[in-house]
Backbone as CSV, one residue per row, in Angstrom:
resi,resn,N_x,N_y,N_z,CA_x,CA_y,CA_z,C_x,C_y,C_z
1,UNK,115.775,75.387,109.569,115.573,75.751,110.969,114.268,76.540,111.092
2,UNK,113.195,76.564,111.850,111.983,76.618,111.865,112.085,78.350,112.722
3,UNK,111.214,79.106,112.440,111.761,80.158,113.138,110.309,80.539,114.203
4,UNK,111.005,81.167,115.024,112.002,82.336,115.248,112.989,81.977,115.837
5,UNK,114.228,81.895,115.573,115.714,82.039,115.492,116.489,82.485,116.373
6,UNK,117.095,82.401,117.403,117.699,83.082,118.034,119.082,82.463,118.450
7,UNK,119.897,84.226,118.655,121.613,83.135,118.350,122.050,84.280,119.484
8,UNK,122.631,83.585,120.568,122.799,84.403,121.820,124.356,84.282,121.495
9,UNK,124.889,85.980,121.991,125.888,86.250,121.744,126.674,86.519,122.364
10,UNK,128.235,85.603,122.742,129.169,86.522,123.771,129.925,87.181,123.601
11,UNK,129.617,88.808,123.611,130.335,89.909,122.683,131.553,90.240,123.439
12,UNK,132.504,90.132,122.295,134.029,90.420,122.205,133.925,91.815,122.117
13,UNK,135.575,92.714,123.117,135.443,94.087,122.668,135.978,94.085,121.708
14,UNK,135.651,95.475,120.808,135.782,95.345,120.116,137.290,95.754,119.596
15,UNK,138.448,96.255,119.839,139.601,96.160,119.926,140.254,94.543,120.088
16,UNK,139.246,93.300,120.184,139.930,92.223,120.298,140.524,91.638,118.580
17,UNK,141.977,91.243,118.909,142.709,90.783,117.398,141.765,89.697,116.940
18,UNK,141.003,88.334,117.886,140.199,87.571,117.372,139.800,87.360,115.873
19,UNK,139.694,86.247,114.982,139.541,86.351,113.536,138.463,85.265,113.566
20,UNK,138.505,83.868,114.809,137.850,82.678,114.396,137.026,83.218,115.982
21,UNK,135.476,83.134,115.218,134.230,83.219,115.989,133.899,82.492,116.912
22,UNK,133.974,80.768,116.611,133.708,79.782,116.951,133.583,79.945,118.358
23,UNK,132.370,79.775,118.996,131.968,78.927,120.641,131.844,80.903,121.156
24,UNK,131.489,81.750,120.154,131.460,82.978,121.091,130.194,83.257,120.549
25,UNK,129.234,82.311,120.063,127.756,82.703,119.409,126.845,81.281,119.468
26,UNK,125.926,80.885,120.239,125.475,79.754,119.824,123.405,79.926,119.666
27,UNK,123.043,79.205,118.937,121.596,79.133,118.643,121.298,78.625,119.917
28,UNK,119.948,78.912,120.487,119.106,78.590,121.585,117.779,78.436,121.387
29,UNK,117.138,77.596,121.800,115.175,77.589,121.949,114.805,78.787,121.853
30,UNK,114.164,79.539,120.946,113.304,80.837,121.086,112.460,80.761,122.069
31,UNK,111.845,79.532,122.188,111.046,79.112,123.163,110.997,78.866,124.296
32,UNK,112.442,78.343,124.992,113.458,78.049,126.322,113.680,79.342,127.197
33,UNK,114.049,79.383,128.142,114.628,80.835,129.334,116.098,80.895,128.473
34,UNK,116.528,82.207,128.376,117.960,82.613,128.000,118.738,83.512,128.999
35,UNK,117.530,84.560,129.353,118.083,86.043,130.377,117.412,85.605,131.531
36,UNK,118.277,85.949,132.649,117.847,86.149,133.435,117.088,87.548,134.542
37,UNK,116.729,86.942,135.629,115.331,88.003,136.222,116.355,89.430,135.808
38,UNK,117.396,89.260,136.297,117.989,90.487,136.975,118.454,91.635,135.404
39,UNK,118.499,90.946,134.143,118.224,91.116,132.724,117.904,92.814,132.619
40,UNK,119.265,93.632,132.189,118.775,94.946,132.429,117.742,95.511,131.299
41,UNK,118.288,94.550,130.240,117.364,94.726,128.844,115.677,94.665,129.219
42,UNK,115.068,93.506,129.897,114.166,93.298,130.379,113.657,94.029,131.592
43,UNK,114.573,94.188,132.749,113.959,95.301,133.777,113.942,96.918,133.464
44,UNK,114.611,97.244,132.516,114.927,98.923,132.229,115.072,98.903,131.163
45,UNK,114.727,98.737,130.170,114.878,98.464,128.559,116.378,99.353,127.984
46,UNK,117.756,98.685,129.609,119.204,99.435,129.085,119.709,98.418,128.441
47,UNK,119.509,98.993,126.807,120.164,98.354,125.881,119.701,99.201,124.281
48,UNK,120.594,98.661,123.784,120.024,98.889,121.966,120.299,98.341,121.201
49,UNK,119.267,98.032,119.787,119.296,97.327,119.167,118.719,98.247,118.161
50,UNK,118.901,97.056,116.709,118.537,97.324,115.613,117.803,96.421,114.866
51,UNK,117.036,96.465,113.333,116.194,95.916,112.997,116.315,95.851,111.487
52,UNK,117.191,94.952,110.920,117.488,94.820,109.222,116.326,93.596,108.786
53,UNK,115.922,93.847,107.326,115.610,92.804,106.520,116.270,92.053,106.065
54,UNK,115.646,90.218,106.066,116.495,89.786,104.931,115.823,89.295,103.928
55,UNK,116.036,89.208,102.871,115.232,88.992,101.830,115.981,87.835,100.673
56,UNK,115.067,86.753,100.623,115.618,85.678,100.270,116.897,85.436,100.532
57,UNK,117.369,85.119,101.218,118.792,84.932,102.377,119.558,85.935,102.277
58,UNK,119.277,87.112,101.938,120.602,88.417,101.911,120.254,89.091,102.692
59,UNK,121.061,89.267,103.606,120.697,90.176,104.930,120.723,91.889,104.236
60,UNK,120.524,92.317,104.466,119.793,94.248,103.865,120.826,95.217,104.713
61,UNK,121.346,96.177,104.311,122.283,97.115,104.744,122.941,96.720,106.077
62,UNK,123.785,95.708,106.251,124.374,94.963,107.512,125.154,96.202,108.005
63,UNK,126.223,96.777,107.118,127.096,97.743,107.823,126.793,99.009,108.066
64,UNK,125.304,99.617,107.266,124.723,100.673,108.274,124.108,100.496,109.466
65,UNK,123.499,99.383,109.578,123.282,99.050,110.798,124.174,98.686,112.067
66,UNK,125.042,98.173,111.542,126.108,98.083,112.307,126.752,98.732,112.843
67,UNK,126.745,100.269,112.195,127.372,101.526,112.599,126.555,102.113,113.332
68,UNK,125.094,102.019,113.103,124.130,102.936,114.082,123.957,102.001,115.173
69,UNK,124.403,100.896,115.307,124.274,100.016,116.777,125.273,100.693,117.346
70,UNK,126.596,101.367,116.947,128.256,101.784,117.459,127.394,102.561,117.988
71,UNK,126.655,103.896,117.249,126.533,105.318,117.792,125.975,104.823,118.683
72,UNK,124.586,104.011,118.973,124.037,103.991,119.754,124.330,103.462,121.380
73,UNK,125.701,102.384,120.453,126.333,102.093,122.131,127.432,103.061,122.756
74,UNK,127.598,103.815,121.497,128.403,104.930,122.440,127.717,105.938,123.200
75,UNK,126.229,106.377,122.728,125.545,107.607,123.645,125.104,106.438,124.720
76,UNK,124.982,105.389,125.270,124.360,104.567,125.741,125.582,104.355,127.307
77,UNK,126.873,104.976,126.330,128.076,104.224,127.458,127.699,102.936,127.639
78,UNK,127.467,101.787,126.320,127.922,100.631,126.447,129.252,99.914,125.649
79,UNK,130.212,98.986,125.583,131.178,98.826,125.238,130.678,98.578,123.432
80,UNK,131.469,99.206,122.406,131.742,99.425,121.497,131.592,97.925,120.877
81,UNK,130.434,97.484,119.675,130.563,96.031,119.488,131.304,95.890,118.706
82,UNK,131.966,94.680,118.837,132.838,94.065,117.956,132.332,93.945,116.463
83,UNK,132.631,94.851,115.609,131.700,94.370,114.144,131.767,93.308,113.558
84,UNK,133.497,92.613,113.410,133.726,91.441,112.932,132.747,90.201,113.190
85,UNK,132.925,90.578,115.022,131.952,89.479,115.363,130.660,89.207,114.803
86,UNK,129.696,90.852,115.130,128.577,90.758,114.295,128.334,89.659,113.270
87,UNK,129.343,90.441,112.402,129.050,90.190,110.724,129.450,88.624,110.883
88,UNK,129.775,88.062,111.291,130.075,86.596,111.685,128.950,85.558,111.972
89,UNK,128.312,86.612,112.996,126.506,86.372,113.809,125.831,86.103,113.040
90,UNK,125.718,87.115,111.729,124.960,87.184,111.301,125.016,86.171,109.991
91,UNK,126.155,86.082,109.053,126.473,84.646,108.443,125.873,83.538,108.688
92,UNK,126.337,83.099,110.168,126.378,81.940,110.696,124.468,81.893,110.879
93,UNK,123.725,82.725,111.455,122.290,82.992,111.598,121.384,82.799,110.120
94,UNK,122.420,83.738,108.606,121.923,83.054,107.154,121.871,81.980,107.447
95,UNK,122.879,81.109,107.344,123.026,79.638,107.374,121.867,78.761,107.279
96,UNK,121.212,79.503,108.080,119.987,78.231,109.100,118.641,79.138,109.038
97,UNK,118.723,79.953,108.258,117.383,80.530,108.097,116.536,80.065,106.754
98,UNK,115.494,80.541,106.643,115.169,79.943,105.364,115.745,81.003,104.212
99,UNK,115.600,80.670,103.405,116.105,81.176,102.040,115.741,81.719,101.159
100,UNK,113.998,82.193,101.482,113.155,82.411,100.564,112.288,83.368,101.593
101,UNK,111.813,84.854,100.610,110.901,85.545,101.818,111.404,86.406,102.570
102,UNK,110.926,87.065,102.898,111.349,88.680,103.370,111.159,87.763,105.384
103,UNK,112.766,87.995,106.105,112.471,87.871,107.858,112.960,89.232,108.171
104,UNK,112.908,89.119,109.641,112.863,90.546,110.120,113.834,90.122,111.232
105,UNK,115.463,90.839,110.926,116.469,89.963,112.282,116.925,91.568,112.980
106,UNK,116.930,90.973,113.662,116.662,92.625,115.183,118.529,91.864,116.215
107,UNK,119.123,92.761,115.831,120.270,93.016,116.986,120.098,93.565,118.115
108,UNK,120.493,92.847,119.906,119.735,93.596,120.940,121.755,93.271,121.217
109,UNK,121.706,95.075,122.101,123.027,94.415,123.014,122.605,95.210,124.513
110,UNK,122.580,94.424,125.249,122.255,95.039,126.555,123.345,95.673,127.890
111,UNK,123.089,96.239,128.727,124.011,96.359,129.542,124.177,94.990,130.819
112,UNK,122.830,93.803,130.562,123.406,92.363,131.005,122.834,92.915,132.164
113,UNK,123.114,91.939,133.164,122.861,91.770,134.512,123.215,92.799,135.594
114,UNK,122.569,93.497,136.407,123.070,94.424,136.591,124.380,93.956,137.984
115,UNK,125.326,94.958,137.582,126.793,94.449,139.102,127.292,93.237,138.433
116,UNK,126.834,92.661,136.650,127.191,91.998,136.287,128.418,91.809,135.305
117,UNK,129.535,91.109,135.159,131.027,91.459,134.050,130.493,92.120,133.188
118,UNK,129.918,91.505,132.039,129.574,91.562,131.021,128.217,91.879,129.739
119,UNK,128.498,92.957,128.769,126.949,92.964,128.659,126.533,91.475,127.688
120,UNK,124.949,91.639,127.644,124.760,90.630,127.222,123.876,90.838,125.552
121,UNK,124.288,90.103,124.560,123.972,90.413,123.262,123.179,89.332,122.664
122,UNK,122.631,89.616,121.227,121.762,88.487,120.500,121.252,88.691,119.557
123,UNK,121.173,88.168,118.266,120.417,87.898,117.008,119.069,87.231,117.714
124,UNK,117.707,87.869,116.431,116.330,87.556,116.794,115.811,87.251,115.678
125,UNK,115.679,86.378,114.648,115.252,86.507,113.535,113.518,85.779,113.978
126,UNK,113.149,86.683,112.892,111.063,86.238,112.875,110.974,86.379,111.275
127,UNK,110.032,85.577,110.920,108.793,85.883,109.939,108.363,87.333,109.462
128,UNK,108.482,88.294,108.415,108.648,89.214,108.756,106.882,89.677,108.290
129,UNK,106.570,90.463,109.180,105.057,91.193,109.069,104.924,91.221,107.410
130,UNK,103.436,91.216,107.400,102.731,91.008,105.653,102.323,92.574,105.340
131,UNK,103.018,93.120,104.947,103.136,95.116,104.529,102.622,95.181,102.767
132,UNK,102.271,94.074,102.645,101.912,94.523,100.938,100.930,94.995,100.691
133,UNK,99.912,95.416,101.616,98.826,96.359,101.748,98.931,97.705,101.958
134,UNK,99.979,97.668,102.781,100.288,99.414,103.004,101.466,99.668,102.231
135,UNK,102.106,98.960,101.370,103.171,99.062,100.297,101.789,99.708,98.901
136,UNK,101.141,98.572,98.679,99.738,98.793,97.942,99.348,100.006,97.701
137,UNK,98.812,100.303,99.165,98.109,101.250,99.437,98.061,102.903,100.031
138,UNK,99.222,102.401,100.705,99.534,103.961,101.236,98.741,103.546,102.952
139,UNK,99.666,104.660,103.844,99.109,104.551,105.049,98.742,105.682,105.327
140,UNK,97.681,106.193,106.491,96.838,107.657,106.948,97.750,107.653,108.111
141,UNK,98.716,109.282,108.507,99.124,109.444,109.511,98.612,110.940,110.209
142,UNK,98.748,110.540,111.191,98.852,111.679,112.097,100.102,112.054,112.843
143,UNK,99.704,113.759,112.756,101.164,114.126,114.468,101.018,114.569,115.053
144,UNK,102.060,114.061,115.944,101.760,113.986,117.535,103.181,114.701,118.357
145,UNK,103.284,115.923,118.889,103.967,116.756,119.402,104.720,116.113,120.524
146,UNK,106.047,115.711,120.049,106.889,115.090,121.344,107.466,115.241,122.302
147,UNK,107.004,116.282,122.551,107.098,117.444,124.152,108.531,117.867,123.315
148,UNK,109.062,118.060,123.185,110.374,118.943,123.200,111.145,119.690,121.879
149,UNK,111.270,120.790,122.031,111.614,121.588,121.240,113.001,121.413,120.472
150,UNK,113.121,121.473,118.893,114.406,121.238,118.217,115.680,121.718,119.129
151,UNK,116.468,120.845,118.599,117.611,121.275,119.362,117.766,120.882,121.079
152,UNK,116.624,119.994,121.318,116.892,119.350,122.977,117.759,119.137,123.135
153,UNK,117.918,117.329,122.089,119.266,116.606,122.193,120.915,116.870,122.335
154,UNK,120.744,118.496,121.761,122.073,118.854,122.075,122.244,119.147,123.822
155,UNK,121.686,120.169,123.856,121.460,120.192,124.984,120.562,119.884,126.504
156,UNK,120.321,118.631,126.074,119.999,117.811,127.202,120.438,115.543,126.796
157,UNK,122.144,115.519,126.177,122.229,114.136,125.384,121.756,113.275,126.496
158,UNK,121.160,113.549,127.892,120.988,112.085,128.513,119.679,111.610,128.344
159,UNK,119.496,112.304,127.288,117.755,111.837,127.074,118.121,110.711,125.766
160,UNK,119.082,110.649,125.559,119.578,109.392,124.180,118.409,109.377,123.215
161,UNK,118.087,110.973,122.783,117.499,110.844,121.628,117.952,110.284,120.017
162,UNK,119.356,110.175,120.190,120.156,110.037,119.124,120.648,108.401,119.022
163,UNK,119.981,107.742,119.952,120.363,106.455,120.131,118.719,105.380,120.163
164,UNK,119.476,104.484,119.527,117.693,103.222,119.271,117.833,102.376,120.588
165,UNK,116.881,102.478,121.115,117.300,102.063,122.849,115.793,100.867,122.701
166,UNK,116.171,100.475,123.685,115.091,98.986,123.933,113.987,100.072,124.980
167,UNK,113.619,100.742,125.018,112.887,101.744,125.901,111.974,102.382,124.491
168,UNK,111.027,101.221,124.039,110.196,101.754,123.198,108.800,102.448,123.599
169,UNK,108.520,101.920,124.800,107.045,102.607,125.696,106.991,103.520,124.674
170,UNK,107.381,105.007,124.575,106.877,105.768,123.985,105.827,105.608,122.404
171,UNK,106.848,105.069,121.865,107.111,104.752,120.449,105.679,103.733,120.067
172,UNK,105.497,103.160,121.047,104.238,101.564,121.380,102.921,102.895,121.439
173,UNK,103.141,103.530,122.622,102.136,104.767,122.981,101.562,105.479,121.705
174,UNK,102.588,106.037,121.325,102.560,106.602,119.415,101.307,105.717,118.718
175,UNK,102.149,104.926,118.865,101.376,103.806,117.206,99.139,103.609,118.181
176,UNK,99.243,103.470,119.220,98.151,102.985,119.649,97.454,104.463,119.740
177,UNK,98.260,105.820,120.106,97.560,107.060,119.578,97.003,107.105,118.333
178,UNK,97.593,106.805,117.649,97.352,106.941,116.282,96.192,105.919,115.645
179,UNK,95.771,104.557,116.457,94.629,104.470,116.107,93.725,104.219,116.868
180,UNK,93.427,105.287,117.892,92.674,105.718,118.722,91.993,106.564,117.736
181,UNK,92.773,107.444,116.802,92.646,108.984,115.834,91.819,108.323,114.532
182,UNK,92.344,106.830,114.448,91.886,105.844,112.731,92.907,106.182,111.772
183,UNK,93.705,106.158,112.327,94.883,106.263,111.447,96.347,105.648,111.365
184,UNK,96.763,104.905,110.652,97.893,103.690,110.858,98.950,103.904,111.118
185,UNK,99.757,105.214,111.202,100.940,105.704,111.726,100.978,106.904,112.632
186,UNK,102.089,107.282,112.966,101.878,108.918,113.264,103.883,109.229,112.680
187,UNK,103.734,110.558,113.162,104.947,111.708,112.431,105.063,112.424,113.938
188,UNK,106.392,112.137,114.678,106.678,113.028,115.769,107.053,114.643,115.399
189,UNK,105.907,115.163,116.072,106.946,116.808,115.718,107.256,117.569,116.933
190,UNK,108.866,118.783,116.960,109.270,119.374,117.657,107.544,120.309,118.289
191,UNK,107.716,120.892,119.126,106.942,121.428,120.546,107.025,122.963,119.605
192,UNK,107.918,123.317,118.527,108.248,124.528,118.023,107.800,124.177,115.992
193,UNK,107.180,123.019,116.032,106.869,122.719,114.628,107.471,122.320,113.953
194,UNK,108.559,121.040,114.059,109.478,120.816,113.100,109.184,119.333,112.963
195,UNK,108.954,118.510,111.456,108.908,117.572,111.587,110.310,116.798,111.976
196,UNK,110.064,115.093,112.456,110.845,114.528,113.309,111.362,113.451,112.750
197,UNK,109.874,112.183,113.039,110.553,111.239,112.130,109.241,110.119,112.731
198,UNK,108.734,108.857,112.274,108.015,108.087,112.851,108.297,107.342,114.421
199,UNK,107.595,106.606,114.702,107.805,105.907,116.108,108.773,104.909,115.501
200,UNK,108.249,104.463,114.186,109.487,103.169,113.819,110.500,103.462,112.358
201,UNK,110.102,104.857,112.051,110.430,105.063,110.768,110.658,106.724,110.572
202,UNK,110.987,106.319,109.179,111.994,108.081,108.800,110.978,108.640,107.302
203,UNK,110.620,109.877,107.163,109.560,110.426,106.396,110.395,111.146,105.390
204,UNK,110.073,110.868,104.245,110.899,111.794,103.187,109.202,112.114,102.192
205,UNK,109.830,113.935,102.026,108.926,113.881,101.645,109.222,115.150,100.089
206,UNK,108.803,115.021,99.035,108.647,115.588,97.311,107.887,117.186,98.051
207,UNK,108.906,117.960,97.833,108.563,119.522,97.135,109.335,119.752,96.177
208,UNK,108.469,119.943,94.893,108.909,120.666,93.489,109.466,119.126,92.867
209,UNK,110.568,119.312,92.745,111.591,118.634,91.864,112.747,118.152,93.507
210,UNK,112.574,118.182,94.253,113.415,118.078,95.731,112.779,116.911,96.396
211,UNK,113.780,115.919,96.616,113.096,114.595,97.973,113.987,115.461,98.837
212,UNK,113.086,115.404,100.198,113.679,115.893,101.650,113.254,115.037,102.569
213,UNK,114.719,115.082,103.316,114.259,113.996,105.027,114.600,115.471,105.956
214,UNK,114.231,115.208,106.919,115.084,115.852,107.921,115.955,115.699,108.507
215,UNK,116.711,116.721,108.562,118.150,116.480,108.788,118.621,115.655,109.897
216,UNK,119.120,114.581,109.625,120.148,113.609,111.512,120.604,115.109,112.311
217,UNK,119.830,114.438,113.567,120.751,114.990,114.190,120.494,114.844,115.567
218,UNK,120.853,114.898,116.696,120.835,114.538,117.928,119.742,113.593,118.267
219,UNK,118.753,114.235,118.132,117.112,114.068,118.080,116.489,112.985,117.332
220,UNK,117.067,112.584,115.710,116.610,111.989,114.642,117.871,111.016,113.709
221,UNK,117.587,109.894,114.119,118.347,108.809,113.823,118.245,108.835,112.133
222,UNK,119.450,108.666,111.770,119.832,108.660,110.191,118.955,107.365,109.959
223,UNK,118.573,107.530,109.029,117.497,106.095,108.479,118.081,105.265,107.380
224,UNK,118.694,103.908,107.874,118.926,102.790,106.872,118.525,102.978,105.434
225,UNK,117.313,103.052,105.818,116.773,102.497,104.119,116.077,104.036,104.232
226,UNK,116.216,104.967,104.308,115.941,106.620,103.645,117.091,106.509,102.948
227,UNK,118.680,106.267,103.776,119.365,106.348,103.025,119.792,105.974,101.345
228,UNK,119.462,104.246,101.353,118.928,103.310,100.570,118.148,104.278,99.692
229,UNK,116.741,105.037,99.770,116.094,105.478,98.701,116.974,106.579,98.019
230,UNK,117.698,107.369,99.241,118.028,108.318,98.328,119.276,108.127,97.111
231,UNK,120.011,107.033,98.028,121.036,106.673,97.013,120.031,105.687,95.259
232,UNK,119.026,105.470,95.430,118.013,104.861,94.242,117.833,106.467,93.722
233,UNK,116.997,107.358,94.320,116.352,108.436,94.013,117.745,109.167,93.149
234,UNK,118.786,109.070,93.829,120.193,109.992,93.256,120.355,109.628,91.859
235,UNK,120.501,107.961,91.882,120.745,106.964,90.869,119.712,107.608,89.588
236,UNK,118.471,108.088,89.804,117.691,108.266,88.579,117.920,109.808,88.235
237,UNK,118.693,110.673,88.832,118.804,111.867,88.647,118.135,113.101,89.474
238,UNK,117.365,112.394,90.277,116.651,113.458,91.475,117.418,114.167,92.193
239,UNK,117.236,114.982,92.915,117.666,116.004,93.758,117.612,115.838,95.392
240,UNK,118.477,115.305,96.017,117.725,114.453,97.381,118.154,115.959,98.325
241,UNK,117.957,115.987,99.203,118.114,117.034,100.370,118.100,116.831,101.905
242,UNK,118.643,116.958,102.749,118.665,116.642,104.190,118.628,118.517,104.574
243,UNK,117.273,118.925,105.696,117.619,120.169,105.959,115.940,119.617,107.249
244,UNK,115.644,120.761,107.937,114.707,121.084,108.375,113.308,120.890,107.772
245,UNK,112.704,120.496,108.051,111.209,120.578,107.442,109.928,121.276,108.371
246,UNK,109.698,122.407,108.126,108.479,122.614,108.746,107.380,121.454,108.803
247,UNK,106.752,121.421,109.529,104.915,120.610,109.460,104.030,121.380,108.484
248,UNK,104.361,122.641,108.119,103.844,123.256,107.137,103.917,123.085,105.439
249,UNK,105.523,122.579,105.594,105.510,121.952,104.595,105.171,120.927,104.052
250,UNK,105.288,120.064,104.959,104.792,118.536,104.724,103.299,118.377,104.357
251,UNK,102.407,119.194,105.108,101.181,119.352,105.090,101.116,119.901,103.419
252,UNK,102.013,120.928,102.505,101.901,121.116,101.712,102.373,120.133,100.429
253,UNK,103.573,119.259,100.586,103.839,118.365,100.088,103.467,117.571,99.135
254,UNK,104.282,117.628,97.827,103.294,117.032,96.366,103.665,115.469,96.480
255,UNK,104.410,114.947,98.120,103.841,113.386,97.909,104.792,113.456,99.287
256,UNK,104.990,111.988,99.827,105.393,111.588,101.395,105.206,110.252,101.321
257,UNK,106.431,109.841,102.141,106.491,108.224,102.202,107.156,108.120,104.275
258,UNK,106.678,107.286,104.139,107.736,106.394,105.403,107.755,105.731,105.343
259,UNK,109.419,105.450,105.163,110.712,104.175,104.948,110.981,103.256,106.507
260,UNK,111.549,102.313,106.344,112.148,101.927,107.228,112.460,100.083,106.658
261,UNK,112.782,100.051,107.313,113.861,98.271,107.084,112.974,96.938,106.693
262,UNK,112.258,96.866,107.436,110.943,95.610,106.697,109.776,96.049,106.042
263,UNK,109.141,97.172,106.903,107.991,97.931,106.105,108.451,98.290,104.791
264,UNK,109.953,98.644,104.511,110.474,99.217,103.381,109.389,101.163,102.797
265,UNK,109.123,101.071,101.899,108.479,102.199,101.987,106.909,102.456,101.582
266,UNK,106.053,103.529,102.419,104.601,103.250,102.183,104.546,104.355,101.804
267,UNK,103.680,104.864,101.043,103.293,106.754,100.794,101.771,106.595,101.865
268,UNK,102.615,107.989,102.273,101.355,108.972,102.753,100.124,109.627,102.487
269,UNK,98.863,108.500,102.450,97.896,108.792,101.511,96.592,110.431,102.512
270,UNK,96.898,110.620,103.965,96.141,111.117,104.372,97.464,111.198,105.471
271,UNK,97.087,112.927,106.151,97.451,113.445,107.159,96.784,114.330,108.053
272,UNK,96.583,113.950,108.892,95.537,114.627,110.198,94.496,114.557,109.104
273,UNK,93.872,113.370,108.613,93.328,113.872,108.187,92.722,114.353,107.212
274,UNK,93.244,114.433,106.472,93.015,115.667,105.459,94.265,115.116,104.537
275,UNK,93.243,115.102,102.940,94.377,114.183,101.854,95.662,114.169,101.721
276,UNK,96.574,114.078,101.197,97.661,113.649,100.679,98.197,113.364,99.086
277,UNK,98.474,113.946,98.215,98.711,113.367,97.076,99.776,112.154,97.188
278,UNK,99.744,111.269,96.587,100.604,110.010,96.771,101.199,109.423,95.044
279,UNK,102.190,109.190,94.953,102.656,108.565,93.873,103.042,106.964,93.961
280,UNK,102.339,106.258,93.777,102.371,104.779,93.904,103.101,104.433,92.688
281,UNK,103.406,104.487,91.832,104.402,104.282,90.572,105.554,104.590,91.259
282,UNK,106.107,105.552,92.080,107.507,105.627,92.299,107.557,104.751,93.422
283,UNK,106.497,104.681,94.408,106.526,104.259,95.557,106.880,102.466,95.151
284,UNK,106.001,101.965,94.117,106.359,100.816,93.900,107.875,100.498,93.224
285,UNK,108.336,101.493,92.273,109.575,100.910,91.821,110.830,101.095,92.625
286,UNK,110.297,102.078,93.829,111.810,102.328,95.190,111.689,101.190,95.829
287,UNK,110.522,99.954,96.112,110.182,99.081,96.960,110.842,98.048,95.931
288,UNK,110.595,98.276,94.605,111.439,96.596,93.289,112.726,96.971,94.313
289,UNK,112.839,97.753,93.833,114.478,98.468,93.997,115.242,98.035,95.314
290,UNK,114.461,98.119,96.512,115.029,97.485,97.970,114.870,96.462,97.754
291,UNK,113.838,95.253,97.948,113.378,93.780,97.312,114.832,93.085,96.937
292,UNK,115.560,93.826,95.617,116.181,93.347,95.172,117.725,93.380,95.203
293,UNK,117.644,93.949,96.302,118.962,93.949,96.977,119.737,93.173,97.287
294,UNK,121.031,92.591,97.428,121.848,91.351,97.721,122.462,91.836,98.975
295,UNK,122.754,92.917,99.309,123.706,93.664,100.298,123.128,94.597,101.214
């Protein structure tokens, strides 16, 4: 099946007993109309989705993703997806993909038409972007202060910082700041100095003998494949850590990467700027290490 791929979905709640999928998922023209005008995904970007690798036909952490689509449709107040179904979607979507080669399949579930029954859902599989240069090489980031001070999300949740929403404007804004500056990423930080996390990705970063992310939490979406490294990083005997990170620290930092699901992981060769020590030996054997994943 020639891609890009798409398998439009009619999502079951998820409390339904249902076991056989059949006629509640079908492939469509990537190329053809699917949504229509009134499409809340498309007029108000109300919806969320997610974004796994697959790599030579094995789809990449299906059931963390699957769980951060839940959180996200629960801060979202959209109906709870059916996982079974998912994981069904997504089978049936292997099937007919190619078999060889890193794609990039993105889960959208929307709130549908608006005054409309039902929301409306879908598998997106593509070709996945060519990152073996900034796997290679390391990427230069900058940061960029995201108006709001740690601890918003608690107290202000209708800002669905804690949720991956189809309302990327910002996130698009980010990446084109950043090379306005000549530099290929950026690092969101709190208004009070706390690092955050990328526009598309999660930053772990080596003090001493310690890997640190910053801690999930309202604000900062648990990261797929951070997770993924640290459970590799644990595996060799390292010391992993989830807590706060100053920008002070990071800036001090004896190395820095940002992870995420197809990019997998790049080190941080330059910040604002101003160098970076980088370890490309570890950076390459955490990247064998995802690559070769079945699950």
């Amino acid at each position: 099946m020639p891609l890009p791929y798409t398998l439009l979905i009619d999502p079951l709640p998820a409390d339904s007993p249902r076991t056989d999928f059949a006629g509640t998922f079908q492939a469509v023209d990537s190329d053809a109309p699917a949504l229509r005008v009134a499409e809340l995904s498309t007029q108000r970007g109300d919806g969320v989705f997610e974004t796994l690798s697959v790599v030579n036909g094995h789809a990449q952490e299906v059931e963390p993703h699957l769980a951060r689509l839940a959180n996200s449709a629960q801060i979202c107040d959209l109906p709870t997806p059916n996982a079974a179904q998912w994981r069904a979607a997504v089978d049936d979507a292997l099937r007919h993909l190619p078999a060889e080669g890193q794609l990039a399949l993105k889960f959208v579930l929307s709130r549908g038409v608006e005054h409309g029954p039902a929301p409306t859902a879908w598998l997106h599989a593509t070709a996945a972007a060519d990152f073996s240069g900034m796997r290679a090489h390391g990427v230069r980031v900058v940061t960029l202060d995201r108006g709001y001070p740690r601890g918003v999300a608690e107290r202000a949740p209708w800002l669905l910082m804690g949720a991956k929403t189809l309302s990327y404007a910002v996130n698009m804004a980010a990446l084109r700041e950043a090379a306005r500056r000549g530099a290929d990423d950026a690092l969101f930080l709190t208004t009070d100095g706390f690092v955050m996390e990328g526009p598309t990705s999660s930053v772990i970063i080596r003090t001493g003998r310690e890997y640190v992310t910053p801690a999930p939490s309202g604000a900062i979406l648990h990261g797929t494949t951070q997770q993924a490294v640290f459970e590799y990083l644990s595996s060799r005997g390292e010391r992993v850590v989830y807590r706060d990170v100053p920008v002070d620290e990071l800036r001090r930092a004896d190395a820095a990467w940002l992870v995420s699901s197809v990019r997998l992981a790049v080190a941080i060769t330059a910040l604002d700027g101003e160098p970076l020590p980088a370890d490309q030996p570890l950076t390459d054997d955490v990247n064998a290490f995802l690559l070769a994943r079945t699950a």
